[in-house]
C-alpha atoms as one frame of an Amber mdcrd trajectory, in Angstrom:
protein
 -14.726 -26.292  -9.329 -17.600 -23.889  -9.279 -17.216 -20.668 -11.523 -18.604
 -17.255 -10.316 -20.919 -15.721 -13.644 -18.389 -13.359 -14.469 -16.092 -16.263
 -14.518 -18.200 -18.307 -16.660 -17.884 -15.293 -19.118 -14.325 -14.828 -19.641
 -13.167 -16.824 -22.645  -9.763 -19.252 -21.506  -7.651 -19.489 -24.391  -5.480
 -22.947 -24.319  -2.460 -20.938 -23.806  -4.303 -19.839 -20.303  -4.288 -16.150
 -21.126  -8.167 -14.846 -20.157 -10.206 -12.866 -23.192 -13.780 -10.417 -22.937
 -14.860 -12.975 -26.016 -17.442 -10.259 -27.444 -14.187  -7.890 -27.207 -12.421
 -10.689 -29.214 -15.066 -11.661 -31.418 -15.676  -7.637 -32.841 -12.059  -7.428
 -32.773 -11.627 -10.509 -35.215 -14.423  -9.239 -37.651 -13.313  -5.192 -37.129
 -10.095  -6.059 -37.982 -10.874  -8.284 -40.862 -12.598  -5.788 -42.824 -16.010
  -7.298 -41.796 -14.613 -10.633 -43.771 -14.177 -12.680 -40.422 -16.971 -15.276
 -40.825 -16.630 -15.266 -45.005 -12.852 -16.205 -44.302 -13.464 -18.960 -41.884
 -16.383 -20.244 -44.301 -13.811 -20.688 -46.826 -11.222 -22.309 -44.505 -13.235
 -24.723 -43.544 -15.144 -25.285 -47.016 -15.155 -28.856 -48.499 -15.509 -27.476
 -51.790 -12.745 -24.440 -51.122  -9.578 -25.390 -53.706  -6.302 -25.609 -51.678
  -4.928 -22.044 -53.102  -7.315 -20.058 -52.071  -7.759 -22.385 -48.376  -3.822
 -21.337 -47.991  -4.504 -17.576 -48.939  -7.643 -17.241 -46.296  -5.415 -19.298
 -43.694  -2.525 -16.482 -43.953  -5.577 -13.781 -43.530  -7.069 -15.599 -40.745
  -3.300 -16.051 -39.077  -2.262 -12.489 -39.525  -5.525 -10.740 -38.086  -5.888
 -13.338 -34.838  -2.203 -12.768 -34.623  -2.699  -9.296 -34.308  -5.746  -9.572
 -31.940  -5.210 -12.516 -29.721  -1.675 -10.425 -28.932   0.900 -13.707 -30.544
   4.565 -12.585 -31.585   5.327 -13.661 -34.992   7.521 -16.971 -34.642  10.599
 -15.370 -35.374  10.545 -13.413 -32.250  11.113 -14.410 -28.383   8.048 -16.387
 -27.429   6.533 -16.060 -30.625   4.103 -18.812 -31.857   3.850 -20.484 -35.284
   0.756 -20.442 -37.421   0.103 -23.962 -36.423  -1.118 -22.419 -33.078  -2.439
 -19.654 -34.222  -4.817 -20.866 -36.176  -5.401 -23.725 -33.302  -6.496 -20.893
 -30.919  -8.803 -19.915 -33.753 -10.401 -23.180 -34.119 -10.559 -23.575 -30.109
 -11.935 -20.143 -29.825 -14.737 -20.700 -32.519 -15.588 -23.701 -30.348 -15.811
 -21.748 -27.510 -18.189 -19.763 -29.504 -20.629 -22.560 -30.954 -20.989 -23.698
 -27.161 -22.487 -20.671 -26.220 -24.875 -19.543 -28.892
């Protein structure tokens, strides 16, 4: 399948709903308090102790939840953490491709 170049700029989340990823990626960091990359740095860390990886992953959750548009769990086609912070990860990829 051949993509169009606007095509090839829309960001494809797995859940198949289409993102502006420079909209997504100021939203994540606006909406973080400017902590976006410092919080993934820690979730990711080798070194980060398991409280504090637990504490960023909650932060990380509740600010993609908010952006990426995902009910809490509790709600009617609401989605877990699991998958929210699995759209994270699979959005950051998107991002490393690119640069």
């Amino acid at each position: 399948m051949l993509f169009t170049e606007h095509e090839k700029q829309i960001y494809t989340a797995p859940t198949g709903d289409k993102y502006d990823p420079i909209a997504l990626s100021y939203s994540l960091v606006a909406q973080s308090g400017g902590m976006w990359d410092e919080w993934l740095d820690l979730w990711c860390g080798a070194d980060t102790p398991p409280q504090d990886r637990a504490t960023v992953a909650l932060q990380i959750a509740g600010v993609a939840r908010r952006v990426f548009g995902f009910r809490r769990f509790d709600e009617e086609g609401g989605r877990l953490d699991a998958e929210v912070l699995e759209a994270v990860h699979h959005f950051e990829e998107y991002l490393s491709k690119k640069a």
